[in-house]
Residue frames relative to the residue before (quaternion, step in Angstrom):
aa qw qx qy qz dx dy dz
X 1.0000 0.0000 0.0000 0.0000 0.00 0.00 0.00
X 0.5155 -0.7273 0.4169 0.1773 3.41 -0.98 0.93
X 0.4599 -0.7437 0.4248 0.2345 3.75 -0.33 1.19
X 0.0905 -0.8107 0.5669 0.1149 3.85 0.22 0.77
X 0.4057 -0.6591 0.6255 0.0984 2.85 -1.90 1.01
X 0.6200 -0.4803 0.4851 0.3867 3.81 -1.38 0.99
X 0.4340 -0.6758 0.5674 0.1813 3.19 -1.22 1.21
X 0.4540 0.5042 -0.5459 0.4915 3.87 1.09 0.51
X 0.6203 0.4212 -0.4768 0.4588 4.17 0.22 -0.70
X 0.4342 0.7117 -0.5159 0.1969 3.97 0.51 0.01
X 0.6495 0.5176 -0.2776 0.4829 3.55 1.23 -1.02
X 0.7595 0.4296 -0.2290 0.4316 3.57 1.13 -0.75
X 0.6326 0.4546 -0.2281 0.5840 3.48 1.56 -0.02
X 0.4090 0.7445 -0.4627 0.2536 3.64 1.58 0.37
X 0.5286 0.5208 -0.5197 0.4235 3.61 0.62 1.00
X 0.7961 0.1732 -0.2610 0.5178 3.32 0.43 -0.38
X 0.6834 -0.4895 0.3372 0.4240 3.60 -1.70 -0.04
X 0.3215 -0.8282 0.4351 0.1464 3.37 -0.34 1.18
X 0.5485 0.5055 -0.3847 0.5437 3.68 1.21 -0.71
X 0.8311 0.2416 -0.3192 0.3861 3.97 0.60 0.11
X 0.4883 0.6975 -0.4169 0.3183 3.40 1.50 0.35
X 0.1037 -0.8372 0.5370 0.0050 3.77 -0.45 1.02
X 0.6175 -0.7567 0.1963 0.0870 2.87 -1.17 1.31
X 0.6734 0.4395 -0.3072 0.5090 3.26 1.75 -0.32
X 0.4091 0.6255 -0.3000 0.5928 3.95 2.13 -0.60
X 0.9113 0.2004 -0.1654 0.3195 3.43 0.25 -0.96
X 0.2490 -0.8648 0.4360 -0.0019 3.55 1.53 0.57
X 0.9013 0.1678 0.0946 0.3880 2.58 -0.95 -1.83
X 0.4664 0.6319 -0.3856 0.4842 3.67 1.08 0.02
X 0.7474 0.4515 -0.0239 0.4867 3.10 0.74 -1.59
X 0.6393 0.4889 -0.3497 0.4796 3.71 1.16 -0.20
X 0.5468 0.5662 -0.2753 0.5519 3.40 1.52 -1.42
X 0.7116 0.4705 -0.3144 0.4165 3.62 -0.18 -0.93
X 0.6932 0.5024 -0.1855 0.4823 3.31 0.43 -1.43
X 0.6422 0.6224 -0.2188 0.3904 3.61 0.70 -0.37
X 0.7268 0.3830 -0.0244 0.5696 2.75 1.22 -1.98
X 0.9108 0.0562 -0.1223 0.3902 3.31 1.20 -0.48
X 0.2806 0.7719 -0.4156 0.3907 3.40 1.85 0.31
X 0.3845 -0.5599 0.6487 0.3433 3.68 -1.66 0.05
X 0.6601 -0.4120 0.4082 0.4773 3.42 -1.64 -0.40
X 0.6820 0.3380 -0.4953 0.4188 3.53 0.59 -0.14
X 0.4154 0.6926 -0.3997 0.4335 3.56 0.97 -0.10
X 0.7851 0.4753 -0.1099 0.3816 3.19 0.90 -1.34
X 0.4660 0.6018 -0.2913 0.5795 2.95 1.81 -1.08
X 0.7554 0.4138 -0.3531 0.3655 3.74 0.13 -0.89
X 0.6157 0.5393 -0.3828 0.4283 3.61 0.84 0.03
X 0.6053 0.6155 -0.3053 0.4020 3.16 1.18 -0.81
X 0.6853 0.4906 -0.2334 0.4850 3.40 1.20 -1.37
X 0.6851 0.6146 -0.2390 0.3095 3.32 1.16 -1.30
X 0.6952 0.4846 0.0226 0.5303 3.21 1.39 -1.73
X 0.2078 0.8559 -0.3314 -0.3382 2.75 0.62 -1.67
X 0.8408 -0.4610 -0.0389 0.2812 3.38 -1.02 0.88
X 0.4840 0.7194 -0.1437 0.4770 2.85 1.32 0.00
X 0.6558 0.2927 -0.1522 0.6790 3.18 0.95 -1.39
X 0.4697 0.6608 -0.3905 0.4361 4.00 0.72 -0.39
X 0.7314 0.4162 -0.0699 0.5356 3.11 0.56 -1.83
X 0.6040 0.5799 -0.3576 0.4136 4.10 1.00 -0.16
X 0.6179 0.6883 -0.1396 0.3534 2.31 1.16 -1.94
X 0.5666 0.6889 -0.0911 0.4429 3.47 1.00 -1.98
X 0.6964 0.3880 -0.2185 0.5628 3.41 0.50 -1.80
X 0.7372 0.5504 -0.3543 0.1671 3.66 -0.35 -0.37
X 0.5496 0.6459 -0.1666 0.5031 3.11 2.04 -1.27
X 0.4328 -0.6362 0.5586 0.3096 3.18 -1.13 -0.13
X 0.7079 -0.4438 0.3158 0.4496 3.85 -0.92 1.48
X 0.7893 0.5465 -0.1848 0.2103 3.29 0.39 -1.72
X 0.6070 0.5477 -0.2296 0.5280 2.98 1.47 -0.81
X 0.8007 -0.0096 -0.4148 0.4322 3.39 1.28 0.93
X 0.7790 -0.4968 0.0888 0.3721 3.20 -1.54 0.45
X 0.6583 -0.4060 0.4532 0.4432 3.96 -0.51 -0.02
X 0.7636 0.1639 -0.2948 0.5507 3.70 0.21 -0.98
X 0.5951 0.4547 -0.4616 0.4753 3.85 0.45 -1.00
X 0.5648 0.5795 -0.4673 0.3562 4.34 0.29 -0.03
X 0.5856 0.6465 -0.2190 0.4372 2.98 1.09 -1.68
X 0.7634 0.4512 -0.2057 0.4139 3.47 0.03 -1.71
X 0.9154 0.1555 -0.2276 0.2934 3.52 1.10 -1.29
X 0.3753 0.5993 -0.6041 0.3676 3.25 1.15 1.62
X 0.5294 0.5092 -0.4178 0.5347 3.86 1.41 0.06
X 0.6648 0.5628 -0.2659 0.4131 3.72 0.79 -0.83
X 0.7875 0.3452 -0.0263 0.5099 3.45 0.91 -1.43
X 0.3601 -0.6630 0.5574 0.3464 3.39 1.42 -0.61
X 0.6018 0.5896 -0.4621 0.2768 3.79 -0.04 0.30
X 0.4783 -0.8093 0.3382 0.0434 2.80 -1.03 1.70
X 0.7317 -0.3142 -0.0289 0.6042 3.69 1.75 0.22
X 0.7742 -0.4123 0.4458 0.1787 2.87 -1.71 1.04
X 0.2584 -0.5600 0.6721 0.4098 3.80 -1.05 0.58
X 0.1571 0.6860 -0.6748 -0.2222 3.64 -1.51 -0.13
X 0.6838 -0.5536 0.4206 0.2216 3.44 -1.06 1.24
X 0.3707 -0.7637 0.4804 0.2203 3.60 -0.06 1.12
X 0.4057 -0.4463 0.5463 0.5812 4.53 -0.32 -0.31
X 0.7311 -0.3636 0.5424 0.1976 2.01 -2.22 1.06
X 0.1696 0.5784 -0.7821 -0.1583 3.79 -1.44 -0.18
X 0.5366 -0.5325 0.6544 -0.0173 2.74 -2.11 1.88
């Protein structure tokens, strides 16, 4: 049986087909988004869901960029995480 997401994360997940997005498959989708565009109860629901940890794993793997500047900020105080991959320049 498919793990359903809260019909509130619909507005933040309006790119892809929500009525087939599952919550343990779609993870890291759903952490990135939710970040960049979730509220605090939004945020709160990852924690419980995920929990912080896996959040904070999750987080580490991505690249910095892939979230926003202020939503970063909030979740290294939120998640406890101590830094951001950031993608070193390119050398040519």
């Amino acid at each position: 049986m498919k793990s359903v997401v809260p019909e509130t994360f619909r507005p933040l997940l309006w790119s892809y087909d929500f009525d087939r997005i599952d919550q343990v498959k779609h993870k890291k989708t759903i952490i990135v988004q939710t970040i960049n565009y979730g509220t605090l109860a939004q945020w709160r629901w990852l924690a419980d869901t995920y929990g912080r940890s896996s959040v904070r794993d999750v987080l580490g793997t991505i690249p910095a960029t892939e979230i926003r500047s202020r939503a970063r900020r909030l979740a290294s105080l939120m998640f406890d995480i101590d830094h951001f991959n950031y993608a070193p320049r390119g050398t040519y």
